[in-house]
ZAMARGU-4260 file (C-alpha; in steps of 0.2 Angstrom, whole numbers, plus 5000, padded with zeros to 4 digits):
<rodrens>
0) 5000/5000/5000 | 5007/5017/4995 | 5002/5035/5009 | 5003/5050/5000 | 5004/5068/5007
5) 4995/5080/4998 | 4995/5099/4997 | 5016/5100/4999 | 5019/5120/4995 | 5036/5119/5003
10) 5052/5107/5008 | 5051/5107/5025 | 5035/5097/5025 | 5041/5088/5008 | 5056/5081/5016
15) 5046/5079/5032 | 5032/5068/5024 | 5046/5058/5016 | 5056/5055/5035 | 5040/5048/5041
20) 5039/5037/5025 | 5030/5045/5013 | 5029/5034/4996 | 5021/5051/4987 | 5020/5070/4987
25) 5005/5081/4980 | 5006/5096/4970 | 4991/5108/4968 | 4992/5118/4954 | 4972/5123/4954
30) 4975/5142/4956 | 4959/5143/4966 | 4966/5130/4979 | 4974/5138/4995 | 4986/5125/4993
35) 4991/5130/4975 | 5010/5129/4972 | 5019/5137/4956 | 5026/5122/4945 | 5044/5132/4947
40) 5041/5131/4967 | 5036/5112/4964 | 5052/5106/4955 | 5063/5113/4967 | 5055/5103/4980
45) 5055/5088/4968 | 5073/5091/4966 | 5076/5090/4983 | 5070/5073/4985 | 5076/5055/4983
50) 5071/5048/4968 | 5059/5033/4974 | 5048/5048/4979 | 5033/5048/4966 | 5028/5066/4964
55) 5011/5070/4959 | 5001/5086/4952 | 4985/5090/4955 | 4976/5098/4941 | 4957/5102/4939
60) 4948/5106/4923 | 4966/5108/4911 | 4970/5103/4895 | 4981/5089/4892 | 4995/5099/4885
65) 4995/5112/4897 | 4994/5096/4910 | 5011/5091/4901 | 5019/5106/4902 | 5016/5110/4918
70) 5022/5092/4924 | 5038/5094/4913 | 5041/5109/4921 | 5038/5105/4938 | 5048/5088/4937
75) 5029/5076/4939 | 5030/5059/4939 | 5008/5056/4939 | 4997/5070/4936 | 4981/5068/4946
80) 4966/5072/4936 | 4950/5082/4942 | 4933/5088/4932 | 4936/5089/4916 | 4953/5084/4912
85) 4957/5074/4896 | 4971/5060/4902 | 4988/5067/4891 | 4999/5053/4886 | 5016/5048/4890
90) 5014/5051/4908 | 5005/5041/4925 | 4988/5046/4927 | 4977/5043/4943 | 4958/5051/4940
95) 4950/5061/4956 | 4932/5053/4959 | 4918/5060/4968 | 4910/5046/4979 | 4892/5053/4977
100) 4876/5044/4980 | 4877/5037/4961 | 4896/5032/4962 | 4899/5012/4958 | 4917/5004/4961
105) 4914/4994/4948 | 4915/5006/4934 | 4933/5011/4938 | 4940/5004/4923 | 4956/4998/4926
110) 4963/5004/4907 | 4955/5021/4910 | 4969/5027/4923 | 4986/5019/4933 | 4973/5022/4950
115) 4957/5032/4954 | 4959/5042/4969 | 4941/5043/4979 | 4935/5059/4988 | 4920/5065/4996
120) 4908/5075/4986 | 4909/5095/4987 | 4900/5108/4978 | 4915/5122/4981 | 4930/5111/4983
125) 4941/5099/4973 | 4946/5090/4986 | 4953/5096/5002 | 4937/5097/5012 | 4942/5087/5027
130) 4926/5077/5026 | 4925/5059/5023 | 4912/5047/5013 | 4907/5028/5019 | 4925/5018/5013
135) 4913/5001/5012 | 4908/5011/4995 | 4928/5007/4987 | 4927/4989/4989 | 4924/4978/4975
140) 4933/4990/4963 | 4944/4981/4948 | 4955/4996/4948 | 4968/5003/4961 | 4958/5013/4971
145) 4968/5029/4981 | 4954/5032/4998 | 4956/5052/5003 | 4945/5062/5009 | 4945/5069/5028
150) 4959/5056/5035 | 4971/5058/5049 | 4978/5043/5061 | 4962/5043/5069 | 4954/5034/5056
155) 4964/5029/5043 | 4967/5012/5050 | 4947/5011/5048 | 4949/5018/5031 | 4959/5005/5025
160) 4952/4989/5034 | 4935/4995/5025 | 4940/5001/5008 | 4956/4989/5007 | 4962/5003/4997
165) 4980/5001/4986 | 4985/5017/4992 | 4976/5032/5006 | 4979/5049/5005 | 4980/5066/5018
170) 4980/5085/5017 | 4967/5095/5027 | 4968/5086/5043 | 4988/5087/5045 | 4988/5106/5041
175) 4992/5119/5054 | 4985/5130/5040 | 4981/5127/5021 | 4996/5123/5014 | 5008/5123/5029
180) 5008/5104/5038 | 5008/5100/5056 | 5023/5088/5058 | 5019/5078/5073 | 5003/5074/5063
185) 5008/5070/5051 | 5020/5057/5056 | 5005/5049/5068 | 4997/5046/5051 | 5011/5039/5043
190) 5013/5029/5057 | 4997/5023/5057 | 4995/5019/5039 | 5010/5009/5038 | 5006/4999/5053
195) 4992/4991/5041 | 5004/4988/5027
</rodrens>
């Protein structure tokens, strides 16, 4: 199982995450996001890493060659697709899902993306609300299956005994502020992910 630490903006929480074992970062470049980071920001970071970190960007509503560019530019290894985003090629692609009333794991087609990260439904926000959805509703999917959405180490061991996800991801709920994480929180998350590996 792979944790990811979404919402990096700087290398103090980059470098952080990847202390407390960390197997991916998240980059927002949705302007409207709080979290948002400037792709020439981002590959500093990146640079900074060791190269078995995957990094990720998080786009919403961009056109695939913009997508590209921007993870050229900022040193991606996946670009993490929301709205309406056609996948480019050449690159990983995991597809941001809203987990609403209609949602079926069963449709995540395993050909349509490398993973489908799952999130609770908002109408303002991609993502980052801090709220989660019933994790029973990821089982059964034929796709790798990424559960976010509201987690933190006092749940994420639930998360993952009820979604038996492939991968979980955090942001909101290990942030001192948007943007800025909390260490020692973060590191109880880690911890308590990776205890259920």
């Amino acid at each position: 199982m792979i944790v990811k630490i979404c919402g990096i903006t700087n290398r103090d929480d980059a470098l952080a995450a990847v202390e407390c074992g960390a197997a991916a970062l998240g980059f927002n470049f949705y302007p409207a996001s709080p979290r948002y980071i400037a792709p020439e920001a981002a590959r500093l970071i990146a640079e900074s890493l060791p190269k078995r970190i995957w990094k990720a960007g998080v786009f919403v509503n961009e056109p695939p060659e913009r997508v590209l560019a921007i993870a050229a530019e900022a040193a991606l290894d996946i670009v993490q697709l929301h709205g309406e985003c056609a996948a480019p090629r050449g690159i990983r692609v995991w597809r941001g899902v809203r987990v609403a009333a209609e949602f079926d794991p069963a449709t995540l087609d395993p050909l349509g993306a490398e993973a489908y990260l799952l999130d609770t439904p908002s109408d303002s926000q991609y993502g980052g609300t801090g709220k989660t959805f019933d994790w029973r509703r990821a089982r059964g999917a034929r796709a790798k299956v990424v559960v976010a959405g509201g987690l933190d180490e006092t749940n994420v061991r639930r998360a993952i005994e009820e979604a038996q996800p492939w991968g979980v991801d955090a942001c909101s709920r290990l942030e001192l502020a948007p943007g800025l994480k909390d260490h020692a929180k973060m590191a109880r998350f880690l911890k308590a992910a990776l205890e259920m590996k």
